[in-house]
N, C-alpha and C positions, 0 to 999 in steps of 0.2 A: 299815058294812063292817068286814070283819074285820083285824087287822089282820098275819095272813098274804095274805090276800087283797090286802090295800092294797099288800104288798110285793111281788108278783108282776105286777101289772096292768100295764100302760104306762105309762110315767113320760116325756112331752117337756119337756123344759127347754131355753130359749133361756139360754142359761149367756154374762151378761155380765161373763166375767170378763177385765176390757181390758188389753192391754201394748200400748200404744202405739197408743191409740184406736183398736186391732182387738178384734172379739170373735167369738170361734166359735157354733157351733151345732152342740146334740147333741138326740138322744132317746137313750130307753134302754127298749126292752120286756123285762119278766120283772122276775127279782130285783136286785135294783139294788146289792147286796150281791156282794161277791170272793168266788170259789169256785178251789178247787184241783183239777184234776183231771188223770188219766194222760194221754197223748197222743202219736202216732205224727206222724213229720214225715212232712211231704207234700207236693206243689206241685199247684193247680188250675191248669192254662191252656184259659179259655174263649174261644170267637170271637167272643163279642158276640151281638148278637140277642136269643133266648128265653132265657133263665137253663132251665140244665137240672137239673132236679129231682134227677134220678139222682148229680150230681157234687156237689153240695149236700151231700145224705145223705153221701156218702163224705169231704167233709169232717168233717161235725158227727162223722160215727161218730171217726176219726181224734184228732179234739178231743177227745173222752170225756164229751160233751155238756158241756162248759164254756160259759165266758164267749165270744161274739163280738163283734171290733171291725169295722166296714164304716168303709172312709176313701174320701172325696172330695171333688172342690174345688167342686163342684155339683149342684142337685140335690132333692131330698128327706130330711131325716135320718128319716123315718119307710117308705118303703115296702121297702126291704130288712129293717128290723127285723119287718114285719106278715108277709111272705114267708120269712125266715127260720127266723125263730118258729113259722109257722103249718104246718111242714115237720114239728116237732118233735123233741124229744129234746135240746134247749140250753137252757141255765140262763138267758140272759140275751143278747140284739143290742142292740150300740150304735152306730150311725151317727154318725160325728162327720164335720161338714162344715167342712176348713181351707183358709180362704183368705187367708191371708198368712206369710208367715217368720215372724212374730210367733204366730202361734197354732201352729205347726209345731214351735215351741220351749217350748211350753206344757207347764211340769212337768205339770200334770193329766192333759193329753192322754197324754205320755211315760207316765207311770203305767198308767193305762186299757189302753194299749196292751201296756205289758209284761206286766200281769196278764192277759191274754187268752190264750184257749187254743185260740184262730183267728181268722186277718187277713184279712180279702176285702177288694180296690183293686176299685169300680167304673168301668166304661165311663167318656166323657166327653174329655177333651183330656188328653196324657198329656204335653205338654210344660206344664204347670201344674204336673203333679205334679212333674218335673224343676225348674222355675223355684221352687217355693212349699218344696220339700218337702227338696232337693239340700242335704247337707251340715248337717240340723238333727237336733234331739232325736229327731224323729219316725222318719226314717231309721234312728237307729242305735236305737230301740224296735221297729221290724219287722226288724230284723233279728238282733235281741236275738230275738224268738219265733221266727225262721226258724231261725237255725241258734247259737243257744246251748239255750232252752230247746227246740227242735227239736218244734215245733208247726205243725199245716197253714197256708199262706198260698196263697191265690186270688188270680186276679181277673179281668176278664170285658174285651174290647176293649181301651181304652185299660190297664186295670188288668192286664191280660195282657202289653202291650210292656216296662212296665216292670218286669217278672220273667223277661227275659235276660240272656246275658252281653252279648250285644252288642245294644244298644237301640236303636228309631229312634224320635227323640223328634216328630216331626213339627213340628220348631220355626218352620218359617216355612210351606209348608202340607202339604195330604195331597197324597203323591206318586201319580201313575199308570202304569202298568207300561209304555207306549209313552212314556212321558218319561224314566221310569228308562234304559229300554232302550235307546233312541237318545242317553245325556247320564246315564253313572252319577254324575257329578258335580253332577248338576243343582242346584240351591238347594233342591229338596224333598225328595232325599234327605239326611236329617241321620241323624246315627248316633254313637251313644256307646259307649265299651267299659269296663264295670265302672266305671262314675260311678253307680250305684248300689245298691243290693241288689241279688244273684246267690244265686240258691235252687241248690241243694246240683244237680248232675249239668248246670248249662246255662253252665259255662262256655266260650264260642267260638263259642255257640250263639246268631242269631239268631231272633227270631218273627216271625210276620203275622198277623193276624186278618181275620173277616169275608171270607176266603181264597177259597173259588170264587164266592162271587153278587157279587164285587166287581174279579173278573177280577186278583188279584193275584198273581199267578205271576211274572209280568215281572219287578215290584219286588222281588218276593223271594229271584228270583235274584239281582239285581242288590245286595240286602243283602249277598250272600254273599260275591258277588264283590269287591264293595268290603272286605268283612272281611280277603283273600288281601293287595289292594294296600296297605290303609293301615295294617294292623298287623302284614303280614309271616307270615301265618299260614299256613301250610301247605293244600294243598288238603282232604286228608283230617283233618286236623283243624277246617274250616270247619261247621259244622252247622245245622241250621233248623228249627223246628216251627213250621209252619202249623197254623190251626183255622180250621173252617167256621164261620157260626149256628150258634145252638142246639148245640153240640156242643163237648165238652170233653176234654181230653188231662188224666187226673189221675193224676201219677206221684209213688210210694209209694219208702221211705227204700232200696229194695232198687234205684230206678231205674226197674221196669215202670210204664210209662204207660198205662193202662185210658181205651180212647177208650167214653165218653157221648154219649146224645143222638144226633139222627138223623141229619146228616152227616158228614163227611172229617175227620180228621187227618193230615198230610204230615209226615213223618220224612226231613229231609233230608240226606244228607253227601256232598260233594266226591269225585271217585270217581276220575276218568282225568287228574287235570292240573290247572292253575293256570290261569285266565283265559287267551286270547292276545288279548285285548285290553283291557284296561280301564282306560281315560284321559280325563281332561274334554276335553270337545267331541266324543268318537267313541263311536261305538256300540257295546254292548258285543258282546264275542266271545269267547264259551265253550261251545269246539264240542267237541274232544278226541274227536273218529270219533264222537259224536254218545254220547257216555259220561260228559258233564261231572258231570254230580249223579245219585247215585242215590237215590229216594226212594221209602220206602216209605208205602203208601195203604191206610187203613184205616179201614172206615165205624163209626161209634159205635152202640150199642144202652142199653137200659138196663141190662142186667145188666154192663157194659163186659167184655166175654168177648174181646173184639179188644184187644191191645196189642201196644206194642213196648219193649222195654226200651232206656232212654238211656243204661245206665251200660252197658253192651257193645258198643250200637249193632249187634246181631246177633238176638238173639235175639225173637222175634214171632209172632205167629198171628193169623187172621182178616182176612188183605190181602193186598197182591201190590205186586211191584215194580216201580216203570218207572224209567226213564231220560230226565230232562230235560235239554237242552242249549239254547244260543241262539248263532244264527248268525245274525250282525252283526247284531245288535240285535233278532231275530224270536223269541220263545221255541216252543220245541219239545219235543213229544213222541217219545223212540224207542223 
């Protein structure tokens, strides 16, 4: 074998390299060698489910087919590099799987990560990445490529929550939107505000994924409204992006988010007023003449021809708008 050939091939490596009898796990498909190249920032938020081909590409494009890092705390380190890759046009995927503070703080990882010229956070539990990942090397490397060298970052379900301004890390378990709704205080709704990386236009802004085949609406109001009470936020400054499966919201350095793939993306903001009601043990109540959030709805395609832009919160094409509100605790369409 040649030995360009040998350089390009897939390379898995169980890399035991131990701090404190932890050791990570990486692959690496392509050139296993650092490449430099141009790159436009960008944020992917996908809903889980099918990975969508179409938002992929508009990463990699964005990247300028550089180096990719895929991070997660379980899993596979090789089948996002075989799919990534097999997409084409990237020099190189590397899957690194961290599961501890100790490997989170790993100069090598740190490295890897800053040389990359796009970040994908996979599906999976997204309060691990909060518990594992909160306040280490690896943090301030994705956010080193987010918003200094100003390069695409993704991520798909759990890897999409924590690319808000305001997170729900599902710390004790997954909340449901008649639990939310009846008990916005419930134990399962948890929620953080800029405890971790914040990609450039989602500040104040909550997410959801996996959003209509999982009936999440309830909860996602009830994210919102929680944002008004515990951080004092203004109604119309509260905000939300939900995403269905297979369908991705991917917003470009100008703010338009270009909806992928074949379901919904929800564009939420605060419209007629502040909650009137929202306190632990009561149901929530944001009814406001039935005007509480206005959101606009727009189904993805492959050419992503539908968006809406975040940095004006006005401007869009290919949707329509409605009006959700909930009365005592029932969510509603007006």
């Amino acid at each position: 074998m040649s030995t360009i050939r040998s350089n390009i091939v897939s390379i898995a490596i169980l890399c035991l390299c131990s701090v404190y009898a932890q050791a990570y796990q990486t692959a690496i498909t392509g050139n296993a060698s650092n490449v430099n190249k141009s790159v436009n920032r960008g944020t992917c938020l996908m809903g889980g489910g099918t990975d969508v081909d179409a938002a992929f590409s508009w990463m990699i494009t964005n990247a300028g087919g550089g180096d990719v890092v895929v991070l997660r705390t379980s899993g596979s380190t090789t089948s996002y590099n075989d799919y990534i890759y097999g997409l084409g046009g990237v020099d190189s995927v590397r899957t690194i799987l961290i599961e501890s503070k100790a490997d989170a703080n790993n100069t090598t990882i740190e490295n890897w990560i800053k040389e990359a010229e796009m970040v994908f956070i996979t599906g999976g539990d997204q309060w691990s990445y909060y518990s594992l990942w909160d306040g280490t090397k690896l943090e301030s490397a994705v956010n080193y490529v987010m918003n200094t060298k100003k390069a695409p970052v993704g991520g798909t379900s759990a890897g999409m929550h924590v690319l808000g301004g305001i997170d729900y890390t599902a710390q004790n378990t997954g909340a449901i939107s008649s639990e939310a709704l009846a008990n916005p205080y419930d134990s399962s709704v948890t929620l953080k505000r800029n405890s971790f990386w914040e990609p450039q236009y989602m500040t104040n802004t909550v997410t959801d994924t996996h959003f209509s085949q999982r009936d999440r609406e309830g909860r996602f109001l009830t994210f919102m409204a929680r944002a008004t009470k515990d951080w004092g936020i203004s109604y119309s400054n509260v905000k939300g992006i939900a995403v269905d499966e297979a369908t991705a919201a991917c917003v470009d350095s100008a703010g338009k988010a270009k909806v992928f793939g074949n379901n919904y993306a929800f564009f939420a903001r605060g419209y007629n007023g502040n909650p009137e009601v929202v306190s632990s043990g009561q149901a929530l109540d944001w009814y406001r003449n039935k005007l509480a959030v206005k959101v606009y709805v727009v189904r993805g395609n492959g050419s992503g021809s539908g968006y809406f832009n975040i940095n004006n919160w006005s401007s869009a094409s290919g949707g329509s708008y409605e009006y959700w509100y909930v009365d005592h605790g029932t969510y509603k369409i007006y």
